[in-house]
C-alpha positions as CSV (number, residue, x, y, z in Angstrom):
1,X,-1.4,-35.1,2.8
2,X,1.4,-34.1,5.0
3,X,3.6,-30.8,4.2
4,X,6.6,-29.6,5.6
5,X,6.0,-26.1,6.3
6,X,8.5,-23.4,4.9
7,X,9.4,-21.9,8.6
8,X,8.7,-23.0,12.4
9,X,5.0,-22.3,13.0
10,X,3.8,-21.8,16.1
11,X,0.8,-23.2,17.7
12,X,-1.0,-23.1,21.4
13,X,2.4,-24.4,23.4
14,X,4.1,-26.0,20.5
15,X,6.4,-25.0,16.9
16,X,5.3,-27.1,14.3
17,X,7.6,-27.9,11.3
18,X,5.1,-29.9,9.0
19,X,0.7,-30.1,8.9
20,X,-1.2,-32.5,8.1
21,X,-4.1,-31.6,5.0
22,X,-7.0,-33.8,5.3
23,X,-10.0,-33.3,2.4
24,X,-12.3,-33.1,4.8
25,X,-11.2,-29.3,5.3
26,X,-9.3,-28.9,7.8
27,X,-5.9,-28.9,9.1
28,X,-3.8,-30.9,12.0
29,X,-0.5,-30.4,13.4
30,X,-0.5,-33.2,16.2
31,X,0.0,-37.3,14.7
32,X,-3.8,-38.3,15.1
33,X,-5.4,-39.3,11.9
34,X,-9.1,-38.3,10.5
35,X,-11.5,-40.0,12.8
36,X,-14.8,-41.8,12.1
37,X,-17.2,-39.1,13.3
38,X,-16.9,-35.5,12.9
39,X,-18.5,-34.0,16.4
40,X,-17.1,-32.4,18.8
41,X,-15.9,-35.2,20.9
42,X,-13.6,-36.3,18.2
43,X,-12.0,-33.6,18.0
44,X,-11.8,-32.7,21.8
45,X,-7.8,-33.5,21.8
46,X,-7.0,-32.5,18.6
47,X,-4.3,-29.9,17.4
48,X,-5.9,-28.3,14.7
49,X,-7.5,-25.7,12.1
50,X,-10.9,-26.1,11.2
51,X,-11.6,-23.3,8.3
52,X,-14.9,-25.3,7.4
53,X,-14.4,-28.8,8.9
54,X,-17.0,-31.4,6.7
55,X,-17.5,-32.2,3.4
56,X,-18.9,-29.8,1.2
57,X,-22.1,-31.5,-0.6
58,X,-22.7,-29.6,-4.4
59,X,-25.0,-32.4,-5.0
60,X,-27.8,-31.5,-3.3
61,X,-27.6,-34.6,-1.3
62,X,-27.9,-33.6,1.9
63,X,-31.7,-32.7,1.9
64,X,-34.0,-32.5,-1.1
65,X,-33.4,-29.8,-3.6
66,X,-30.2,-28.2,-1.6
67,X,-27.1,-27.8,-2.6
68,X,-23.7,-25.4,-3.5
69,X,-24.5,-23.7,-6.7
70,X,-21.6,-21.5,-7.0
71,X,-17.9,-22.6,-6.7
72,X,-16.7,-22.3,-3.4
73,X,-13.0,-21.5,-2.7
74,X,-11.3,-20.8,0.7
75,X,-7.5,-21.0,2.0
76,X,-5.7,-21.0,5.4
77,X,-2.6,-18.7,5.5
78,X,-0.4,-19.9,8.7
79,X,2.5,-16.8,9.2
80,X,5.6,-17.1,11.0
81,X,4.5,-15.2,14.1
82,X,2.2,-18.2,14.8
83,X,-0.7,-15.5,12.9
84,X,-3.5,-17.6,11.1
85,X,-5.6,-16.3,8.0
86,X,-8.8,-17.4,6.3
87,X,-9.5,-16.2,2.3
88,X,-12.3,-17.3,0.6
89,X,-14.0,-16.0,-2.5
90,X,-13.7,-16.4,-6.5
91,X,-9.7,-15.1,-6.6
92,X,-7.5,-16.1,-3.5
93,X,-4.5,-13.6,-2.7
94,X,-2.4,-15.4,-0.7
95,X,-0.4,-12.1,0.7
C-alpha cells in the first residue's frame, strides 16, 4: 500500500514524500517491489524499515506445536526530523 506521508521525511541521503507498506512488515521508501526471497541479499539495495520483516505465523506452522499465542501489535512512528520509532504491545500510543 503506498501512502503519502503528512511532511518531508528524511532518510539516509534522501526526503521522502510517500512509503511504501508491504504485509510482510516492513516499510520501503525507494520504487523496488516485495521480492521473492526474504534474505539478506534481497534486500542489500533496498531503502527501507524492517520493524519485524517476515510473516508472522499464529498457526503454529512453522514447526510442530509452535506458534503466536497472544495478539501481537507493533507500529513505526517516522517524525519530521528524519527520527524513527518502534511501539509494540496490547495499546499503541502513537505520541
Amino acid at each position: 500500500m503506498l501512502l503519502r506521508l503528512p511532511f518531508p521525511f528524511p532518510f539516509y541521503d534522501k526526503v521522502y514524500r510517500e512509503v511504501r507498506v508491504f504485509p510482510e512488515e516492513y516499510l520501503r521508501f525507494d520504487a523496488g517491489m516485495a521480492p521473492a526471497c526474504y534474505d539478506e541479499y534481497s534486500f542489500h539495495n533496498a531503502t527501507a524499515i524492517f520493524p519485524i520483516a517476515g510473516w508472522l505465523r499464529t498457526n503454529g506452522g512453522s514447526q510442530p506445536n509452535q506458534g503466536v499465542f497472544v495478539p501481537v501489535n507493533f507500529a513505526v512512528m517516522l517524525r519530521a526530523n528524519g527520527e524513527v520509532r518502534f511501539r509494540t504491545g496490547r495499546a499503541i500510543r502513537m505520541c
